[in-house]
FIKOLZA-1660 file (N, C-alpha, C; in steps of 0.1 Angstrom, whole numbers, plus 5000, padded with zeros to 4 digits):
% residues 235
   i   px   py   pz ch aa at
   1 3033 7122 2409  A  X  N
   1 3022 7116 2415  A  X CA
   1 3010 7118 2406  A  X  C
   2 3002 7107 2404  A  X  N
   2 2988 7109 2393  A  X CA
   2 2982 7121 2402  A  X  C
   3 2970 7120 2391  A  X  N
   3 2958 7131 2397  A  X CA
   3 2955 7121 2403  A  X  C
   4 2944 7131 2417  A  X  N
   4 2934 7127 2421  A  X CA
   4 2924 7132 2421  A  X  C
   5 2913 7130 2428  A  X  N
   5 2900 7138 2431  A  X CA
   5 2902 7149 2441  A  X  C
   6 2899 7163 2433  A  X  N
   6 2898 7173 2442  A  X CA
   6 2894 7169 2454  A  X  C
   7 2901 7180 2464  A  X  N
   7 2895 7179 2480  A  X CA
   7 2886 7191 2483  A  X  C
   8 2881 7194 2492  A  X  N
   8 2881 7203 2499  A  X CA
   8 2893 7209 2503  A  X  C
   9 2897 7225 2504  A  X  N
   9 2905 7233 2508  A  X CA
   9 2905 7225 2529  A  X  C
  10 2915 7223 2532  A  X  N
  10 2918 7226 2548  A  X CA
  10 2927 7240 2550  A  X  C
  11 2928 7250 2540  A  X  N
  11 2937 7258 2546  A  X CA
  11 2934 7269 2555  A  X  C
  12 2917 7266 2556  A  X  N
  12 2914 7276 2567  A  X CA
  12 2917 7275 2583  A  X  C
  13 2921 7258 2586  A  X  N
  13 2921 7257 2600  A  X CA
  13 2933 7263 2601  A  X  C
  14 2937 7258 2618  A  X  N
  14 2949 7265 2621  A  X CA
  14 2963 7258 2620  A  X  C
  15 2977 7263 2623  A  X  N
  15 2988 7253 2614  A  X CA
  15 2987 7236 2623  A  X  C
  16 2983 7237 2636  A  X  N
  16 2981 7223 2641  A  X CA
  16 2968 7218 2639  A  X  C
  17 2958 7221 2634  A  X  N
  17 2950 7217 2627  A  X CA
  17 2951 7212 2617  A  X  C
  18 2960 7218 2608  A  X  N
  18 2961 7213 2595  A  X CA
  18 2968 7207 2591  A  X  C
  19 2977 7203 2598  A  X  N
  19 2990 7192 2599  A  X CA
  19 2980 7178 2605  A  X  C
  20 2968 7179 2608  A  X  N
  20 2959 7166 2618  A  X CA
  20 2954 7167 2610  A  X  C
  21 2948 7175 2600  A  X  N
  21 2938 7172 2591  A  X CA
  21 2938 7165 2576  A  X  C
  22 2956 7173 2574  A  X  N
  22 2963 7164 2564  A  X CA
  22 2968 7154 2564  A  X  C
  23 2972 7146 2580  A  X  N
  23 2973 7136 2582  A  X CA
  23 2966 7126 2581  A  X  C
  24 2955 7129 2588  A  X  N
  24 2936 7124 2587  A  X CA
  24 2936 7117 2570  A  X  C
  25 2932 7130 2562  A  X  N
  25 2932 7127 2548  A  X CA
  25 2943 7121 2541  A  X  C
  26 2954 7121 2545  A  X  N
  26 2965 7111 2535  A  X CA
  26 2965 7100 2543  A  X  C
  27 2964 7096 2555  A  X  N
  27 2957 7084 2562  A  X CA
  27 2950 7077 2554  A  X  C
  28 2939 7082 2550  A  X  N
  28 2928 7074 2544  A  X CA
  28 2931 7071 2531  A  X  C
  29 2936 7080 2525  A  X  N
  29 2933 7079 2512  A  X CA
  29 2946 7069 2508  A  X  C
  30 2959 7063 2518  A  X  N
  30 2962 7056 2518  A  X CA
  30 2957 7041 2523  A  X  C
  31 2954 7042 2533  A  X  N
  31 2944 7028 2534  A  X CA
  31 2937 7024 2520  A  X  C
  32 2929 7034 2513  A  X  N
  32 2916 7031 2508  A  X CA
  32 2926 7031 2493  A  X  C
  33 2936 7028 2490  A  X  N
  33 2947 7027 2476  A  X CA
  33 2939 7037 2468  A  X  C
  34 2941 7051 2475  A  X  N
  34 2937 7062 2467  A  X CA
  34 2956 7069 2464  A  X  C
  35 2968 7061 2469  A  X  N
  35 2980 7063 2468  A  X CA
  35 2980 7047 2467  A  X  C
  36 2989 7046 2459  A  X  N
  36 2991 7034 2458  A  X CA
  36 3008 7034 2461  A  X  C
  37 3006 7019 2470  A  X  N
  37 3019 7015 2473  A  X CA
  37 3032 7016 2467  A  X  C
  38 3047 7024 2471  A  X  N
  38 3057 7025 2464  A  X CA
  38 3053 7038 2453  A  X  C
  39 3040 7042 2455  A  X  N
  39 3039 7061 2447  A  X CA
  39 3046 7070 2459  A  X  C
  40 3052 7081 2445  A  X  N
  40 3062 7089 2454  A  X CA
  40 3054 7099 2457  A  X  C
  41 3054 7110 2468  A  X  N
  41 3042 7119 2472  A  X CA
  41 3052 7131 2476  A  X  C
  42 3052 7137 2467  A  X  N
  42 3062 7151 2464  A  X CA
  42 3050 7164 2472  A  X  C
  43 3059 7167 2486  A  X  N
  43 3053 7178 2490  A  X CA
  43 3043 7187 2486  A  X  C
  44 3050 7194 2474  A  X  N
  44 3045 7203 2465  A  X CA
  44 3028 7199 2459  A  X  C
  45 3029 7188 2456  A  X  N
  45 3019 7180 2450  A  X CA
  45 3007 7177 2460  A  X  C
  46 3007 7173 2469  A  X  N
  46 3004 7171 2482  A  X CA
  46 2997 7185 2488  A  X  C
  47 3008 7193 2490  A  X  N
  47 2999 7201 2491  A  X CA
  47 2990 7207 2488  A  X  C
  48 2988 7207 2476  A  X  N
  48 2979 7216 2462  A  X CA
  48 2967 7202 2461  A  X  C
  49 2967 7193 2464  A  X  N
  49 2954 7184 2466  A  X CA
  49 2947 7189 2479  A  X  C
  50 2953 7190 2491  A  X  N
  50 2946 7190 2496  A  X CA
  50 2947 7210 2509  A  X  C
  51 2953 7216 2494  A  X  N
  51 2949 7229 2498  A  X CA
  51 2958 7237 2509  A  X  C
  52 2971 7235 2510  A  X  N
  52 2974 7235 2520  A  X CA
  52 2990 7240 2522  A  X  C
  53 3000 7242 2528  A  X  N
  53 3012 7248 2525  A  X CA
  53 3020 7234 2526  A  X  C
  54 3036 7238 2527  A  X  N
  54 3043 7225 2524  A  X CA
  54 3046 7220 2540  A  X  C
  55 3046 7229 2551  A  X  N
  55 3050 7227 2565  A  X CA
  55 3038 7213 2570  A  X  C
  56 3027 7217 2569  A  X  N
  56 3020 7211 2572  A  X CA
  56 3017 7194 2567  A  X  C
  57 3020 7193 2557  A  X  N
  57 3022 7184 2546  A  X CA
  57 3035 7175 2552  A  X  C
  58 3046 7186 2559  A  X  N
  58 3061 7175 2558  A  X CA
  58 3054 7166 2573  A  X  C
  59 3046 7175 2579  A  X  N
  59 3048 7172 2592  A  X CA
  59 3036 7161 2592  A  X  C
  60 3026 7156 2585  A  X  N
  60 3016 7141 2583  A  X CA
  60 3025 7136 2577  A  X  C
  61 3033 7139 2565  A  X  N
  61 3044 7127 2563  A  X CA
  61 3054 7125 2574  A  X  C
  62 3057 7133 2581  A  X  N
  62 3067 7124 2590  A  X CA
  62 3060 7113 2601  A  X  C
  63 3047 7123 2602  A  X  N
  63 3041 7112 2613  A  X CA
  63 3040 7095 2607  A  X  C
  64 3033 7103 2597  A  X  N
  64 3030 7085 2586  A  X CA
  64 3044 7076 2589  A  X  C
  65 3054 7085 2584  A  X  N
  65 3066 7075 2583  A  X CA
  65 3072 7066 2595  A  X  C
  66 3068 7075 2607  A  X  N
  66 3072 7070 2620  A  X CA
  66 3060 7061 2620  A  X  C
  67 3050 7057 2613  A  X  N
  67 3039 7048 2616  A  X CA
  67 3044 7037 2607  A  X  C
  68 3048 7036 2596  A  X  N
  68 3052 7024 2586  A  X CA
  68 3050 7027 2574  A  X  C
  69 3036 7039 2573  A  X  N
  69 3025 7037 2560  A  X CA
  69 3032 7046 2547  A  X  C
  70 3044 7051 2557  A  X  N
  70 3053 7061 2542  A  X CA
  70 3067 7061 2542  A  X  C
  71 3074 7055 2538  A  X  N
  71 3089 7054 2533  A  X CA
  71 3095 7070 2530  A  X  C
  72 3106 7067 2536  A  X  N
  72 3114 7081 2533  A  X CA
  72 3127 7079 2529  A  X  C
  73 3132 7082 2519  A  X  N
  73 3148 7084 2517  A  X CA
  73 3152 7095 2514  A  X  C
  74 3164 7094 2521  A  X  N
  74 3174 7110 2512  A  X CA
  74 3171 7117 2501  A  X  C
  75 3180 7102 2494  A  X  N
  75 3179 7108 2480  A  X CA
  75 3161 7107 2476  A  X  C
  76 3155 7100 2476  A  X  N
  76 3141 7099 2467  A  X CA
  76 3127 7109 2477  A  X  C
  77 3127 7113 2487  A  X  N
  77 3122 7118 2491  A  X CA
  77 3113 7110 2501  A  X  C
  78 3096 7113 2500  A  X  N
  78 3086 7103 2508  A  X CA
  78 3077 7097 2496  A  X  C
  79 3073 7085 2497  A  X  N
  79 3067 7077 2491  A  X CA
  79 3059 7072 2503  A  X  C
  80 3047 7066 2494  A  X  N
  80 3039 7053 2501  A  X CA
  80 3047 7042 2504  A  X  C
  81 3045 7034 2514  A  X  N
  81 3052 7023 2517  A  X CA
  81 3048 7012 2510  A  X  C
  82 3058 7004 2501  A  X  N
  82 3054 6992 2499  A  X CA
  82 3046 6980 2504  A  X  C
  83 3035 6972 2495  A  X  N
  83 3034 6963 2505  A  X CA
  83 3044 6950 2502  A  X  C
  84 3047 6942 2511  A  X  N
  84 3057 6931 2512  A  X CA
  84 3045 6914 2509  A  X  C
  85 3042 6909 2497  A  X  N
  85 3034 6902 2498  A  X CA
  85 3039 6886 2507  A  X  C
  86 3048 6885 2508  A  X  N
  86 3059 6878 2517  A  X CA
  86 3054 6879 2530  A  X  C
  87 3054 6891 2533  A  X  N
  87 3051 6894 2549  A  X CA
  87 3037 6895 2554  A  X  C
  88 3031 6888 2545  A  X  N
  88 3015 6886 2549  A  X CA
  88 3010 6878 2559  A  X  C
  89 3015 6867 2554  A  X  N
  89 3012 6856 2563  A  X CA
  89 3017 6860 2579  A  X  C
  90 3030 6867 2578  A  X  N
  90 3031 6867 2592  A  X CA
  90 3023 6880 2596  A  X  C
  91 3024 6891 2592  A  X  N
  91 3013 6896 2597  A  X CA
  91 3001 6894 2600  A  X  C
  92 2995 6882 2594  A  X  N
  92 2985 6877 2595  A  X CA
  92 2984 6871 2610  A  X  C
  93 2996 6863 2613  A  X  N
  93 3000 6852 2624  A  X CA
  93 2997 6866 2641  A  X  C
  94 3010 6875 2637  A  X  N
  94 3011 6887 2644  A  X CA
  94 3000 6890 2647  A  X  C
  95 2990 6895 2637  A  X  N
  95 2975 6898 2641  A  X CA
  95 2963 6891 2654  A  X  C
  96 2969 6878 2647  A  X  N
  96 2958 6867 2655  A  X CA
  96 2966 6866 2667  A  X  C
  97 2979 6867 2669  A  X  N
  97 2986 6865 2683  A  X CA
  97 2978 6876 2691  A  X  C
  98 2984 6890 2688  A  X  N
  98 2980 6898 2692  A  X CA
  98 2965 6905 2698  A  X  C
  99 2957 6901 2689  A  X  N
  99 2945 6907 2698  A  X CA
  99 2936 6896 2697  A  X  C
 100 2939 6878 2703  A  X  N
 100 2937 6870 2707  A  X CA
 100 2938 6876 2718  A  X  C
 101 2949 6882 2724  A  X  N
 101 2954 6882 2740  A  X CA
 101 2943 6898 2741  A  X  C
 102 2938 6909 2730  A  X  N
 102 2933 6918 2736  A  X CA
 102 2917 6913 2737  A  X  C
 103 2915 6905 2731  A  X  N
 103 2902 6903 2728  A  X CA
 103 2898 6895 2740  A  X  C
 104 2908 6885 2748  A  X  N
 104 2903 6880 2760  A  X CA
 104 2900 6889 2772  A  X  C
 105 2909 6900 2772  A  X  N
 105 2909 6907 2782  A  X CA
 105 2898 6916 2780  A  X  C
 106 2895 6918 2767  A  X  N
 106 2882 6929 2764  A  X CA
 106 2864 6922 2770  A  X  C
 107 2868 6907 2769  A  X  N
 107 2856 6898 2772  A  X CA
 107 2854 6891 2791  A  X  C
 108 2868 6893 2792  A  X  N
 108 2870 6895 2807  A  X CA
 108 2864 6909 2816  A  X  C
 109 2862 6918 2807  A  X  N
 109 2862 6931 2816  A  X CA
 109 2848 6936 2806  A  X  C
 110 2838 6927 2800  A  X  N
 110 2828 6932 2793  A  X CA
 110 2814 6939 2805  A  X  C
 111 2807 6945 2794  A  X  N
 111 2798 6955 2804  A  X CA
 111 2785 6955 2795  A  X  C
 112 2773 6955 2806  A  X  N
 112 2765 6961 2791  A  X CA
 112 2766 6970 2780  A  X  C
 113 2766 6986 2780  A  X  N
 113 2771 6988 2775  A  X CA
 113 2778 6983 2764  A  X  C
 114 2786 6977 2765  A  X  N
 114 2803 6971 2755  A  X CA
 114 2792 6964 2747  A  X  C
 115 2783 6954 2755  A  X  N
 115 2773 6944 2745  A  X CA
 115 2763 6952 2736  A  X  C
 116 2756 6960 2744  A  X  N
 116 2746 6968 2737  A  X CA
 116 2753 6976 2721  A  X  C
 117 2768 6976 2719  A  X  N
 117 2775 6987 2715  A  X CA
 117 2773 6976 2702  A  X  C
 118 2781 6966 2705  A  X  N
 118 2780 6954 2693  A  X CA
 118 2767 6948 2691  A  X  C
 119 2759 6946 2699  A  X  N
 119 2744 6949 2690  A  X CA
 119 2739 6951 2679  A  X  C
 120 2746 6966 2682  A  X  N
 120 2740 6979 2674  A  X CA
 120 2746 6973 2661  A  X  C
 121 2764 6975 2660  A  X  N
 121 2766 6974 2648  A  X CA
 121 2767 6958 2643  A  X  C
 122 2763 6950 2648  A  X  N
 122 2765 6937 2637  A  X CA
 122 2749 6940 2635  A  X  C
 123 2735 6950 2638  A  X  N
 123 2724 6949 2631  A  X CA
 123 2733 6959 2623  A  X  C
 124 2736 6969 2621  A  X  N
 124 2736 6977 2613  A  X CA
 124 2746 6971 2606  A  X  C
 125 2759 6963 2605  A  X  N
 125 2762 6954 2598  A  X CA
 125 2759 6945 2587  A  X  C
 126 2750 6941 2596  A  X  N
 126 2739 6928 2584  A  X CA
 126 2729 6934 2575  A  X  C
 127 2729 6953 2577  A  X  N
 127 2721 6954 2569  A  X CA
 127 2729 6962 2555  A  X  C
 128 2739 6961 2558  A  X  N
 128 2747 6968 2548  A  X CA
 128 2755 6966 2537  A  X  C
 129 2751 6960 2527  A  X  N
 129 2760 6957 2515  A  X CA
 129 2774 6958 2516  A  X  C
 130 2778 6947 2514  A  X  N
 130 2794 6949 2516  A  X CA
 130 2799 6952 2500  A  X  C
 131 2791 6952 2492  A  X  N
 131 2794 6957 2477  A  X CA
 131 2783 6966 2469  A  X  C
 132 2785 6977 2465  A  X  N
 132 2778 6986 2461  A  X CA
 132 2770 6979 2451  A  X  C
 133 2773 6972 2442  A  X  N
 133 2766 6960 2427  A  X CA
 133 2762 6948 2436  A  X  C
 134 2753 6943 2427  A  X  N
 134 2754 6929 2429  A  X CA
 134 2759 6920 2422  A  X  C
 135 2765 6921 2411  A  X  N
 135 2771 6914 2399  A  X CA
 135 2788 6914 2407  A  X  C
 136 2794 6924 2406  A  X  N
 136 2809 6928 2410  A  X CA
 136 2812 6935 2421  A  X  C
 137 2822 6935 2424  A  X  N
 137 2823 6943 2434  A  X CA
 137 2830 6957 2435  A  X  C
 138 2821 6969 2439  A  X  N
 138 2819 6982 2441  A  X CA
 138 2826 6983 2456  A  X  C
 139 2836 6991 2459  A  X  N
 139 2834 6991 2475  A  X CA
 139 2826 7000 2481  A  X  C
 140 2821 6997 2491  A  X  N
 140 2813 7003 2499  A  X CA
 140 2816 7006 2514  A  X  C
 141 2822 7021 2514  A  X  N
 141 2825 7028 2520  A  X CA
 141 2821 7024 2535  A  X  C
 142 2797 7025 2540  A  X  N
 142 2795 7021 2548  A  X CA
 142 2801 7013 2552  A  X  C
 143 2797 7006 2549  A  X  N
 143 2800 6984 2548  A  X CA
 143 2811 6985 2557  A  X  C
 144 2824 6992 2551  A  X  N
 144 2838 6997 2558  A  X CA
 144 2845 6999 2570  A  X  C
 145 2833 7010 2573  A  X  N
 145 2832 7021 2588  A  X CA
 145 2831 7008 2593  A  X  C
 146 2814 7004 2591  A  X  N
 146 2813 6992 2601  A  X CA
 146 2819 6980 2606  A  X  C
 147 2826 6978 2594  A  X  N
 147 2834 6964 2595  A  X CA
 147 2840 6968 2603  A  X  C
 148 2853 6980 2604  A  X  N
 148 2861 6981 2612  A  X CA
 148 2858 6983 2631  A  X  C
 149 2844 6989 2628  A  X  N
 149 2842 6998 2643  A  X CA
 149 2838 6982 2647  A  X  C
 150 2831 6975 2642  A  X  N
 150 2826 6964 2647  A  X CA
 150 2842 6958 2653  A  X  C
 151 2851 6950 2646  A  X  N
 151 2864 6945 2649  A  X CA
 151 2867 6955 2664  A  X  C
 152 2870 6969 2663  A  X  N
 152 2875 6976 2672  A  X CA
 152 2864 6975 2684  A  X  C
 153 2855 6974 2682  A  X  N
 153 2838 6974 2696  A  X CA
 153 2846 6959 2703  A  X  C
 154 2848 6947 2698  A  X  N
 154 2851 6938 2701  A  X CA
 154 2865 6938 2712  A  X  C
 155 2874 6948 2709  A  X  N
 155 2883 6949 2716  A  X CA
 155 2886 6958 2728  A  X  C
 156 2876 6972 2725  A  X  N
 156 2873 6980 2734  A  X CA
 156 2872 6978 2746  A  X  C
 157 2872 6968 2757  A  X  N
 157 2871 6968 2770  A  X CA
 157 2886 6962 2773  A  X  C
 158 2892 6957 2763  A  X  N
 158 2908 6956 2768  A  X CA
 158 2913 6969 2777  A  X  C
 159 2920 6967 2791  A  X  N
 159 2920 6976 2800  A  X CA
 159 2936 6985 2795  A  X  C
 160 2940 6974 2788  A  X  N
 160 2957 6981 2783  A  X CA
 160 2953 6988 2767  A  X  C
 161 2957 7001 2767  A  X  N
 161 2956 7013 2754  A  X CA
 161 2967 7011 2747  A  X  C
 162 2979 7003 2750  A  X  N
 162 2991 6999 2741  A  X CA
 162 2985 6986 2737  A  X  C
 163 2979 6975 2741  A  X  N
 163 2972 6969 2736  A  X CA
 163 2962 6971 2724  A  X  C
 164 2952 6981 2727  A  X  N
 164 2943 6983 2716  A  X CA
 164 2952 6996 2705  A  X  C
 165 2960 6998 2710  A  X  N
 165 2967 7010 2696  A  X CA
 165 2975 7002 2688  A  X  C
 166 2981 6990 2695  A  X  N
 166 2994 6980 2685  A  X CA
 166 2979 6971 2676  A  X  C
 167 2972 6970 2678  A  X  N
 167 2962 6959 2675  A  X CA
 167 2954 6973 2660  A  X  C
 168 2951 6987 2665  A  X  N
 168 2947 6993 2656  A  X CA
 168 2958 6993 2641  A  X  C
 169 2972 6996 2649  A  X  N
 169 2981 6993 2638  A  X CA
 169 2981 6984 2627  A  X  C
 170 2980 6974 2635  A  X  N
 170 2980 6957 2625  A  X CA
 170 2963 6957 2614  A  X  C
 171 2956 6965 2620  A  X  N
 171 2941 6963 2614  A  X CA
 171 2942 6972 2604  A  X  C
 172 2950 6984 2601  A  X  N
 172 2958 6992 2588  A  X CA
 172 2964 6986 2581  A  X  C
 173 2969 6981 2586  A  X  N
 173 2983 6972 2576  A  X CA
 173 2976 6964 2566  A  X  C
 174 2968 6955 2577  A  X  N
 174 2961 6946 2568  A  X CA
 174 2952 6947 2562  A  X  C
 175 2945 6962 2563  A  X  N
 175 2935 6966 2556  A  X CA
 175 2943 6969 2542  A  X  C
 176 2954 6976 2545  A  X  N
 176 2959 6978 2526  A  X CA
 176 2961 6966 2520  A  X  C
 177 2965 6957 2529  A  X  N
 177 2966 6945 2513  A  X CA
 177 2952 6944 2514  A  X  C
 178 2941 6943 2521  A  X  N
 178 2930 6932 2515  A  X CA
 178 2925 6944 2504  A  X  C
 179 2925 6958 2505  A  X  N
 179 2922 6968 2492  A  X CA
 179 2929 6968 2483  A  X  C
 180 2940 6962 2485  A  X  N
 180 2951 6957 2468  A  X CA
 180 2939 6947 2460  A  X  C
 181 2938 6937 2467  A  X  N
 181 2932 6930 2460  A  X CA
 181 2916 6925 2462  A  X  C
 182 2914 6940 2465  A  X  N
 182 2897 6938 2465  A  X CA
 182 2886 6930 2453  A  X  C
 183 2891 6941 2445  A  X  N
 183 2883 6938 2431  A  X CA
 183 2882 6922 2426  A  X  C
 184 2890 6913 2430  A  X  N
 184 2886 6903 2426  A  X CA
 184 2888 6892 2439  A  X  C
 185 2879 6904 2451  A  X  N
 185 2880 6889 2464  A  X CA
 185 2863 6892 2471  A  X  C
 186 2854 6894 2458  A  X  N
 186 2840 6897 2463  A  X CA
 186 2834 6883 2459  A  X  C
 187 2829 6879 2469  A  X  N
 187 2828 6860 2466  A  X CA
 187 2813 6858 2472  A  X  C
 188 2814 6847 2477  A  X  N
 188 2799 6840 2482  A  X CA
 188 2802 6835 2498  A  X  C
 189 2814 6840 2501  A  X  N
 189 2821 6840 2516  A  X CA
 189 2807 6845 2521  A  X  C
 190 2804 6836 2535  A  X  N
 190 2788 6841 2541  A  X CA
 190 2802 6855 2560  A  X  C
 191 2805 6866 2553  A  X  N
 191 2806 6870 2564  A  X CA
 191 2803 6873 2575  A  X  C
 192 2792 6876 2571  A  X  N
 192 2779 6877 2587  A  X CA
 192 2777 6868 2595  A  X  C
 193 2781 6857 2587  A  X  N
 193 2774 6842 2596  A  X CA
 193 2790 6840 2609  A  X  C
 194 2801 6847 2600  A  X  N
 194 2811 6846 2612  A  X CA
 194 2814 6854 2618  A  X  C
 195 2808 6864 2614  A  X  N
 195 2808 6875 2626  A  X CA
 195 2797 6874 2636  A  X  C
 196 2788 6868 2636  A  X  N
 196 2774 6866 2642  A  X CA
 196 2781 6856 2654  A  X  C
 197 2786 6843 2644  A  X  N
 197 2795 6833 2655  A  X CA
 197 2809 6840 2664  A  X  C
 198 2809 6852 2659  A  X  N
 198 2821 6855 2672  A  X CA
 198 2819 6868 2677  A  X  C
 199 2806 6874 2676  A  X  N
 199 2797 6878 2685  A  X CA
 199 2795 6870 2692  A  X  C
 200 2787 6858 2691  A  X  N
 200 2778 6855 2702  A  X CA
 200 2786 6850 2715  A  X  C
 201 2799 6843 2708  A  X  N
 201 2810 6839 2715  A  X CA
 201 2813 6850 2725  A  X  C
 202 2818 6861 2718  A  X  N
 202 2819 6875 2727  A  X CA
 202 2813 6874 2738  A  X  C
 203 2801 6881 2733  A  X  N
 203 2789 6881 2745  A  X CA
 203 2788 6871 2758  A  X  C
 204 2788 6862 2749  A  X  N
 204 2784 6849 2759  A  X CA
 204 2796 6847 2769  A  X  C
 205 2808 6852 2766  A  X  N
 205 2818 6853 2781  A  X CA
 205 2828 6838 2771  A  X  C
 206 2827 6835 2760  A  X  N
 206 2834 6822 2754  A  X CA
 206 2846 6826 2750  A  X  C
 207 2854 6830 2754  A  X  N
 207 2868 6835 2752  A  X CA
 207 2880 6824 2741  A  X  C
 208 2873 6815 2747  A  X  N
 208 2885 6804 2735  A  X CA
 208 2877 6801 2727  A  X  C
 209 2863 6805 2726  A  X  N
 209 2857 6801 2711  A  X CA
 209 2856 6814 2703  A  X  C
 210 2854 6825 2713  A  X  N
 210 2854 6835 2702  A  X CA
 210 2872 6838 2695  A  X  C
 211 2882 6835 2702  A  X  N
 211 2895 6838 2702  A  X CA
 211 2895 6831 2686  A  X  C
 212 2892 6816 2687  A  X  N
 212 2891 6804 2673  A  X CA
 212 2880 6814 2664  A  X  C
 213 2872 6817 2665  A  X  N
 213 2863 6820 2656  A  X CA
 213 2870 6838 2647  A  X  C
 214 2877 6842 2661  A  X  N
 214 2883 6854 2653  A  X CA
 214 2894 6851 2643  A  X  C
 215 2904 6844 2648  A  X  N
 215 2917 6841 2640  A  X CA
 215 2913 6829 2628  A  X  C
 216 2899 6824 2630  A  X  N
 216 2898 6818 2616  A  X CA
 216 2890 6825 2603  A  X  C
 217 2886 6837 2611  A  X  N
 217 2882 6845 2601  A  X CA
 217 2892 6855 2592  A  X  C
 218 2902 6861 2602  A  X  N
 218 2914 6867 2599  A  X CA
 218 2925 6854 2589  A  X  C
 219 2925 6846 2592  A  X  N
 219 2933 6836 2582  A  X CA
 219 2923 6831 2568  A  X  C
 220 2910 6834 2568  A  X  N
 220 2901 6832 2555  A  X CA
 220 2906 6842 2552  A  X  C
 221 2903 6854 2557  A  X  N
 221 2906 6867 2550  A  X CA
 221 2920 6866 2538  A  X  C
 222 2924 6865 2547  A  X  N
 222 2944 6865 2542  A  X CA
 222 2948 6853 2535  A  X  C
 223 2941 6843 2536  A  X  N
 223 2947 6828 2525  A  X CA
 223 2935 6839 2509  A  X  C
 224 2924 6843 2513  A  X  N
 224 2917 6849 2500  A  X CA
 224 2923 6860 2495  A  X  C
 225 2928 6868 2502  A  X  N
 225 2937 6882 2499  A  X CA
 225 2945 6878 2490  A  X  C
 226 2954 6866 2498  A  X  N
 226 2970 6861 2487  A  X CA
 226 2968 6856 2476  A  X  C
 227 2954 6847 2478  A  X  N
 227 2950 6841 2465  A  X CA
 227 2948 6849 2449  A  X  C
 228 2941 6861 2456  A  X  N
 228 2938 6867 2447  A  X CA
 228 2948 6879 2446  A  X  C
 229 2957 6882 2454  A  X  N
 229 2969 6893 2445  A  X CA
 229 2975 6883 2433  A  X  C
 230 2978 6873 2436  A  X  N
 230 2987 6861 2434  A  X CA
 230 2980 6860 2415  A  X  C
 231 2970 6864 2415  A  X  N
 231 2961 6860 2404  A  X CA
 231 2961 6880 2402  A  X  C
 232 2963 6886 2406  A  X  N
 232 2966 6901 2399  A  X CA
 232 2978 6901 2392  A  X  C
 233 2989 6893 2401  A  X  N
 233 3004 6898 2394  A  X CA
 233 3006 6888 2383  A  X  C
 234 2996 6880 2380  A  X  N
 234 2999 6872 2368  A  X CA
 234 2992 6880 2355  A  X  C
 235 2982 6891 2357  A  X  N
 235 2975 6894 2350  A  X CA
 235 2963 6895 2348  A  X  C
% end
């Protein structure tokens, strides 16, 4: 396994603490291709990043693995899970099926509250650099949080929690490929302007226009993702 950037020690919490905490942190740093897809993640190693014994460690990799995000074999041990660039598009499709149907029900059962919530973050949204440079693209951590809580605020009043946890799933998945090929998918795309449009949709109670305005933003996303891995694996 390469180096990474020192952590902070977790080995002060307690052993189920620290099995959620090491989970937490190889969570992320998977999402964020701080592990890169198909790297092998040798206990031992693992543990000594982030401070910690090997029990603790086996037990966020098995959770991961029951989640998708870490491969396990016999013989090879645990690894990161590969991504399948094949299986994009339908994840993509999966995506838009899926919380098309959570997103109606979340706009069906909206509240102030729920409105006031997305407010807040598409202002704090629009004020936030989605790339640290202006030349190239830096990721920006903020930018991130918000993107995501914003997508998740949107689905929040869905009354079914298997609904909004299979729909969190798919917003992981597809967050690792669009960070495969970030570095060259920082463009002149006006994001705000379609997130604004499917806000207002939201709000406004427009369930088949916000539904169109979401899955056409999720299919920009993913026709630019493939474009540009597609243009990584050549070089």
């Amino acid at each position: 396994m390469s180096r990474k950037p020192a952590l902070p020690t977790l080995s002060a919490a307690s052993g189920t603490t620290r099995a959620s905490a090491v989970y937490d942190a190889m969570h992320a740093d998977i999402l964020h291709g701080v592990f890169k897809p198909g790297e092998k993640l040798k206990v031992e190693a693992v543990g000594l990043r982030y401070g910690v014994g090997a029990s603790p460690v086996r037990e966020a990799l098995n959770r991961l693995s029951a989640e998708g995000m870490v491969a396990r074999s016999d013989q090879r041990g645990f690894s990161v899970a590969p991504l399948q660039w094949d299986e994009l598009e339908v994840l993509t499709q999966t995506r838009c099926d899926i919380e098309s149907l959570c997103l109606r029900q979340s706009i069906a059962c909206r509240t102030p509250e729920w409105e006031d919530a997305l407010v807040l973050l598409l202002h704090k949204l629009s004020r936030t650099p989605r790339s640290l440079a202006s030349g190239h693209y830096v990721p920006n951590p903020a930018w991130e949080t918000l993107h995501r809580e914003f997508h998740a605020q949107l689905l929040a009043n869905c009354p079914s929690r298997w609904l909004r946890d299979f729909c969190a799933s798919l917003t992981n998945e597809a967050y690792r490929y669009r960070q495969i090929a970030a570095t060259r998918n920082f463009s002149s795309r006006n994001e705000h302007a379609e997130h604004t449009a499917l806000f207002n949709a939201a709000i406004e109670g427009k369930a088949d226009e916000a539904v169109r305005c979401l899955t056409d933003h999720y299919r920009k996303t993913s026709a630019s993702v493939l474009k540009n891995a597609k243009r990584l694996q050549k070089g």
